[in-house]
N, C-alpha and C positions, 0 to 999 in steps of 0.2 A: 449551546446545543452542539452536542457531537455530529461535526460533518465529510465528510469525502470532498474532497474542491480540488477539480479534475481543470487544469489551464492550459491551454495549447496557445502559440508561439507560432505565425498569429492567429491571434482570437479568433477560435471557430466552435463550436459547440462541440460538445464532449462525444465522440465516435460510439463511445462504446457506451452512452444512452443510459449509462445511472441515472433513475428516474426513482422515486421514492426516498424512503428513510434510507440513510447508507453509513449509518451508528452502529450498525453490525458488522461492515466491510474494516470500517476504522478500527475496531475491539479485536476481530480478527487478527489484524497487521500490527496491531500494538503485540496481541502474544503472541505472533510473527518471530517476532524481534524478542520475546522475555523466555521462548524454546530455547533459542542458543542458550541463556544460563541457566538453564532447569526447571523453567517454568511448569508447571504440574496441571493449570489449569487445562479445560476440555478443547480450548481455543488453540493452545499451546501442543496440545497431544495432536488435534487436528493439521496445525501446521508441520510438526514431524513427520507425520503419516504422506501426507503430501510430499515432502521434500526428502524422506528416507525410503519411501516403499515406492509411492510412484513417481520418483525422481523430478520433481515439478521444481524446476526454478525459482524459487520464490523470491529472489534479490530485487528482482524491481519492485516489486510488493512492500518492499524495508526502509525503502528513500522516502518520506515524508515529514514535515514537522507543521508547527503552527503557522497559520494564516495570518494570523495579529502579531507581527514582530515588535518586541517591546524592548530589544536595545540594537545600537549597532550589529552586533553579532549578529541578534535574529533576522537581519534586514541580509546579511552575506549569505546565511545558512538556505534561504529563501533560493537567494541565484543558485547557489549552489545545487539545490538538491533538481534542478530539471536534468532528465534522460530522454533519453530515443522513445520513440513512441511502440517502436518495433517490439523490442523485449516486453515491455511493459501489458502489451493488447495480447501476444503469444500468449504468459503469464497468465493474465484474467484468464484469457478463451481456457486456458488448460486447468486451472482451478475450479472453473465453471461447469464442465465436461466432467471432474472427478466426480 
């Protein structure tokens, strides 16, 4: 099952209250990521519009990977990929609001 797994550092429940299905957050921010190389899809057009017209930061939106790390690597990419909480809650509230 496609999920959203929001983890704060220390453990406290997610602020920003994703509640439901969030299969559509994750799809979004996958063609987030597949706009930079020409991605065509509505997801992808959607993210441009965002990030070229109304100037919406979307980089904390890009740092994600899998929850089930299946070698070393996955296990670093994991520590690696945590950021500020700051940029990240800006980001939603201003993609939320378009």
């Amino acid at each position: 099952m496609t999920m959203l797994i929001v983890e704060l550092d220390p453990p406290l429940p997610c602020p920003l209250g994703f509640e439901g299905d969030t299969a559509s957050l994750v799809y979004f921010m996958s063609f987030a990521v597949a706009e930079r190389y020409g991605a065509l899809h509505e997801l992808a057009q959607a993210a441009s519009f965002l990030r070229r017209q109304l100037k919406i930061d979307l980089s904390p939106l890009l740092r994600f990977t899998s929850a089930q790390p299946e070698s070393p690597q996955d296990v670093e990419e994991l520590e690696a990929i945590w950021q500020d909480p700051e940029p990240l809650a800006r980001c939603c509230e201003e993609v939320a609001a378009a």
